[in-house]
C-alpha positions as CSV (number, residue, x, y, z in Angstrom):
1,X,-69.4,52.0,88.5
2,X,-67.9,51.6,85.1
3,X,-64.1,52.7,85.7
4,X,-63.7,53.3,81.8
5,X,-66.0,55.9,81.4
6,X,-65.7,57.7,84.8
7,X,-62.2,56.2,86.2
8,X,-60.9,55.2,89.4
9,X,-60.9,57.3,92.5
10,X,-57.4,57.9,93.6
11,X,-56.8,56.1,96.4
12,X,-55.9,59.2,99.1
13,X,-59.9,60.0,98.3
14,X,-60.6,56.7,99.3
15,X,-58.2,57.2,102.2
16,X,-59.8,60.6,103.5
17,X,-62.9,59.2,103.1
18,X,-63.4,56.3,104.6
19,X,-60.5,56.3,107.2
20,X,-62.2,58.8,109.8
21,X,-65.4,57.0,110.0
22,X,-63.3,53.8,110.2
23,X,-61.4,55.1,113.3
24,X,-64.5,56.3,114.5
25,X,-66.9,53.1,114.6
26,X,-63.8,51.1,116.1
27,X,-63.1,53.5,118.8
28,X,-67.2,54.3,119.9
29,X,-67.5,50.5,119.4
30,X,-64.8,49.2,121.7
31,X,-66.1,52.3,123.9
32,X,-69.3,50.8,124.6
33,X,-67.9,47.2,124.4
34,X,-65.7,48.1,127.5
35,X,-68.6,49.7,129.2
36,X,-71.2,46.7,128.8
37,X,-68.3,44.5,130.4
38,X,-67.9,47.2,133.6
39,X,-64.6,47.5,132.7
40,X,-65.4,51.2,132.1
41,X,-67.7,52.4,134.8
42,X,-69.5,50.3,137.4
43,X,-72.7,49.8,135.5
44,X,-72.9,46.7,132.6
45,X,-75.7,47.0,129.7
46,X,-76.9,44.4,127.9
47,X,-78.0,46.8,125.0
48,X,-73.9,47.7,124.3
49,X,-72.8,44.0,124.7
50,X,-74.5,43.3,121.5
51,X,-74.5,46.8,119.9
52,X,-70.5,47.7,121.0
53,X,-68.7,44.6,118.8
54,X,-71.5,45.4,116.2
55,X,-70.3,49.0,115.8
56,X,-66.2,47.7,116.2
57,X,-66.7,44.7,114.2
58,X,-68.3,47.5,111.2
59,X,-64.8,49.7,111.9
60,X,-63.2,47.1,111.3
61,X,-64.5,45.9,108.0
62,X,-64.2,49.2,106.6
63,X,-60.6,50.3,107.6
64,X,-59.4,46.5,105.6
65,X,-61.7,47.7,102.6
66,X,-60.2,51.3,102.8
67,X,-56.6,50.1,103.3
68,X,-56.8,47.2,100.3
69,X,-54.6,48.4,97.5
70,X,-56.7,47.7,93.8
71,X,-55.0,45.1,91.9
């Protein structure tokens, strides 16, 4: 996007925007990560072992690109 000609976002948009689904993929993520290692429940899945950190590691990578102040 060419910030000249249609500027920068301000960064509460970013904030609002991104934020939510951050929280969201690192909570359903470490949800299912505890539940493929029983620690949740007495059942394990193999399926959530690989999907779970998937899902957390993807929160995670949004909320530091969400939180990064512009330079």
């Amino acid at each position: 996007m060419d910030q000249d000609r249609y500027g920068a976002r301000p960064r509460w948009h970013r904030l609002a925007l991104g934020l939510p689904w951050a929280v969201a993929l690192l909570v359903i993520g470490g949800y299912w990560t505890l539940v493929s290692w029983g620690v949740i429940g007495d059942t394990t899945s193999e399926t959530f072992a690989i999907i779970g950190p998937l899902v957390a590691g993807f929160g995670v990578a949004l909320g530091w690109v969400v939180l990064q102040r512009r330079s």
